[in-house]
N, C-alpha and C positions, 0 to 999 in steps of 0.2 A: 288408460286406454291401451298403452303399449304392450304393458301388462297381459291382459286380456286378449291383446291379437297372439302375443306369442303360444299361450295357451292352446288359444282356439287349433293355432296352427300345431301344434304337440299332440293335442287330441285326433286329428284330421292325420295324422301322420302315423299314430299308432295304430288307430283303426283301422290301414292298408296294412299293418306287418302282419306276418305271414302268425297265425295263433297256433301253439304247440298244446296237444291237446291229449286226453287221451283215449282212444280207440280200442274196441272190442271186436274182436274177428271169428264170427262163428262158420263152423264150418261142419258138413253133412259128408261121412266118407260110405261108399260102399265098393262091396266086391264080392270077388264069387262066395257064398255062403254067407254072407255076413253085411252089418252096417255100424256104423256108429258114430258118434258126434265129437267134436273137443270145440273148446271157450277159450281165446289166448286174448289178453290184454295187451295193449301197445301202448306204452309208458311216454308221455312226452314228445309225440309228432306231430309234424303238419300233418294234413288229411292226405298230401300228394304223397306223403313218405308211407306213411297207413295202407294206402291203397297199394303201392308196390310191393306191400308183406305180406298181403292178405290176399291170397291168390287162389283159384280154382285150377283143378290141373285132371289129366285122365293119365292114366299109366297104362301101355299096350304094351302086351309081350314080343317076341322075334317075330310071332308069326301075323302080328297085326292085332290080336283079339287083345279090348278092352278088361283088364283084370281088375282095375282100382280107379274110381273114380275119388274128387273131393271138390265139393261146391260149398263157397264159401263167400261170406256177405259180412260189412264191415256196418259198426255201426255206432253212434256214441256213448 
């Protein structure tokens, strides 16, 4: 019986750890004349690590105007 609790409780406890997994980050870029895509794999993280690499972003020049976009979605 001892046995068996300690299990339970081993099982109950890894089930909360944090699982390193790994993530695919796709991402949509355009800009003046153009567009195009890229696929980056994320080797070995939690999803909270994943998600801080996998970023969407705009690039504006000095004068404000939007030049480069990149929209980007994570996913298993």
């Amino acid at each position: 019986m001892k046995k068996l609790t300690i299990l339970a409780i081993a099982a109950l406890a890894m089930s909360f750890a944090s699982c390193k997994k790994d993530y695919t980050c796709k991402c949509t870029y355009t800009w003046t004349g153009g567009s195009g895509t890229s696929t980056e794999i994320i080797k070995g993280v939690s999803k909270k690590q994943a998600q801080a690499n996998c970023v969407s972003y705009e690039y504006k020049n000095e004068a404000g105007v939007t030049e480069q976009t990149g929209t980007c979605t994570l996913s298993k």
